[in-house]
C-alpha positions in Angstrom: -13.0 1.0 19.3 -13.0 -2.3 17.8 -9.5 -3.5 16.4 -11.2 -6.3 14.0 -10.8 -3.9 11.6 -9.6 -4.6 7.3 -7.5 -2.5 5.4 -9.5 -1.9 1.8 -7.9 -0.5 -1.3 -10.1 0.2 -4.2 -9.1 1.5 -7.6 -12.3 2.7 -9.2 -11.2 3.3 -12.8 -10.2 0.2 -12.9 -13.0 -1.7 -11.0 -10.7 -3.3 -8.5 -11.0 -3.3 -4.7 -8.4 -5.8 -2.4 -8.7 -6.4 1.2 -5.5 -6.7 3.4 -4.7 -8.1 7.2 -2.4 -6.5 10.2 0.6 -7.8 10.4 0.9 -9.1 14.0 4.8 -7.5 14.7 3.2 -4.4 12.8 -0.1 -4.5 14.7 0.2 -0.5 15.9 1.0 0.5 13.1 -1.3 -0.9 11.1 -4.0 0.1 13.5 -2.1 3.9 13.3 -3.2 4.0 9.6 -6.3 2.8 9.8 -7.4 5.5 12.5 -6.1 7.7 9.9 -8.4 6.6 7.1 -9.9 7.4 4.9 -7.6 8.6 2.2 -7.6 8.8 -1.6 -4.9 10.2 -4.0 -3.5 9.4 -7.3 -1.6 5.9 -7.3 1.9 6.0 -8.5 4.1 3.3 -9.7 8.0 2.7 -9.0 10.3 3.2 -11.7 13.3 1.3 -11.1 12.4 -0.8 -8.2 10.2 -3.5 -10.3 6.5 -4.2 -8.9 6.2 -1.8 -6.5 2.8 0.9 -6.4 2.6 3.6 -4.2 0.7 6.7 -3.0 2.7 9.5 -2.0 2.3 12.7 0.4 -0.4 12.0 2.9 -0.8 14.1 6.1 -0.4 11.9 8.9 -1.0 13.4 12.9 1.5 11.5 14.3 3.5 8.2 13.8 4.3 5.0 16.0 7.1 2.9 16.3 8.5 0.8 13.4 9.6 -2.9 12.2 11.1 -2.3 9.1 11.4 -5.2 6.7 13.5 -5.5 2.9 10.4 -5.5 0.5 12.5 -7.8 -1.8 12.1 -10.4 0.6 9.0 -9.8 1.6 5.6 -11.7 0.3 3.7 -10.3 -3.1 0.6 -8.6 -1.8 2.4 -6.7 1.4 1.6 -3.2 2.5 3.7 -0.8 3.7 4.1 2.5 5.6 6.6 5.1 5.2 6.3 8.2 7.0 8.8 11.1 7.3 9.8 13.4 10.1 7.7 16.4 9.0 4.7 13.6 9.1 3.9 13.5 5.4 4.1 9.7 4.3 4.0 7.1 1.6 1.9 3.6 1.0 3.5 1.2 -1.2 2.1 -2.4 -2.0 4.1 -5.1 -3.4 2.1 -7.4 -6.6 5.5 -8.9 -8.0 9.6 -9.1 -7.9 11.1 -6.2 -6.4 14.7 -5.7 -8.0 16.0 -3.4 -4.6 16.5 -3.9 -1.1 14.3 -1.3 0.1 13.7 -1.4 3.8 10.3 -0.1 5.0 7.6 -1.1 7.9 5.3 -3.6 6.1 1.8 -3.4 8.5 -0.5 -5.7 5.9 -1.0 -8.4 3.8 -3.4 -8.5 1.3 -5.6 -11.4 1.6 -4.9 -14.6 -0.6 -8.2 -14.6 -2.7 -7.3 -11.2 -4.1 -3.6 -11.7 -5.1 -4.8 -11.8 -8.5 -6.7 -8.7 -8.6 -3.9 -6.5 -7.0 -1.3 -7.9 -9.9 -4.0 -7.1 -12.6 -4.6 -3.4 -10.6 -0.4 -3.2 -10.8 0.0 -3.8 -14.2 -3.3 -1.7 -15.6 -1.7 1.1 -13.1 2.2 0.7 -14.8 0.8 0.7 -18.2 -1.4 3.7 -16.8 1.7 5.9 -16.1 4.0 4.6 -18.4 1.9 4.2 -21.5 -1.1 5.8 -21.5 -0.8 9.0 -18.8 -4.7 7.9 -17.8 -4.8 8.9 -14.2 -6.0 6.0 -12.1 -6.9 7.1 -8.3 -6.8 4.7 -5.3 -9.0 5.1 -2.2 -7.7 3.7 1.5 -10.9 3.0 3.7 -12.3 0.4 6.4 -14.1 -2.2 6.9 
């Protein structure tokens, strides 16, 4: 199994797709998700936490070991991976300022060139749930 593998996250309602890298001291982990893939579920948004979207409640088989890193800190455009002990597990993705320390394993970074498109897909998405109620999906696959 090749490991040159991209992380892709489309939202189709809003005609925006974003392509992400591993993270090197994430590596397994990112490789973990991506042998889990594909995935789609509705995209949430944090409430408190600033710019923060996130996908909740996916069944994962197993989980790997860790590097957890405070998404405040970390770079707009990271990607990370939260999964609980009863293997049911988050995705967030940073596009702005997060207000929080919130300390999670980051395993991606979306790539440079579509920085822009993930903040317009975050703020379409927080007017989404906060404004409008449209329900905007978000698919996880490989390329």
């Amino acid at each position: 199994m090749t490991r040159d593998r991209t992380l892709v996250m489309e939202w189709p309602e809003l005609d925006i797709r974003v392509e992400c890298e591993p993270l090197a001291f994430n590596r397994e982990c990112y490789d973990f998700l991506l042998d889990n893939l594909p995935i789609k579920g509705i995209q949430g948004h944090a409430v408190v936490t600033g710019e923060l979207m996130y996908i909740m409640n996916l069944k994962l088989s197993t989980y790997p070991t860790f590097k957890y890193n405070d998404l405040k800190v970390e770079d707009v455009g990271r990607v990370s991976i939260f999964i609980t002990a009863g293997r049911v597990g988050s995705i967030s993705v940073k596009y702005g300022e997060c207000t929080e320390n919130m300390s999670y394993p980051t395993i991606a970074q979306v790539v440079a060139r579509d920085i822009e498109k993930l903040k317009e897909a975050g703020a379409a998405i927080w007017n989404a749930i906060y404004k409008t109620k449209d329900i905007i999906t978000v698919n996880f696959s490989v390329k």
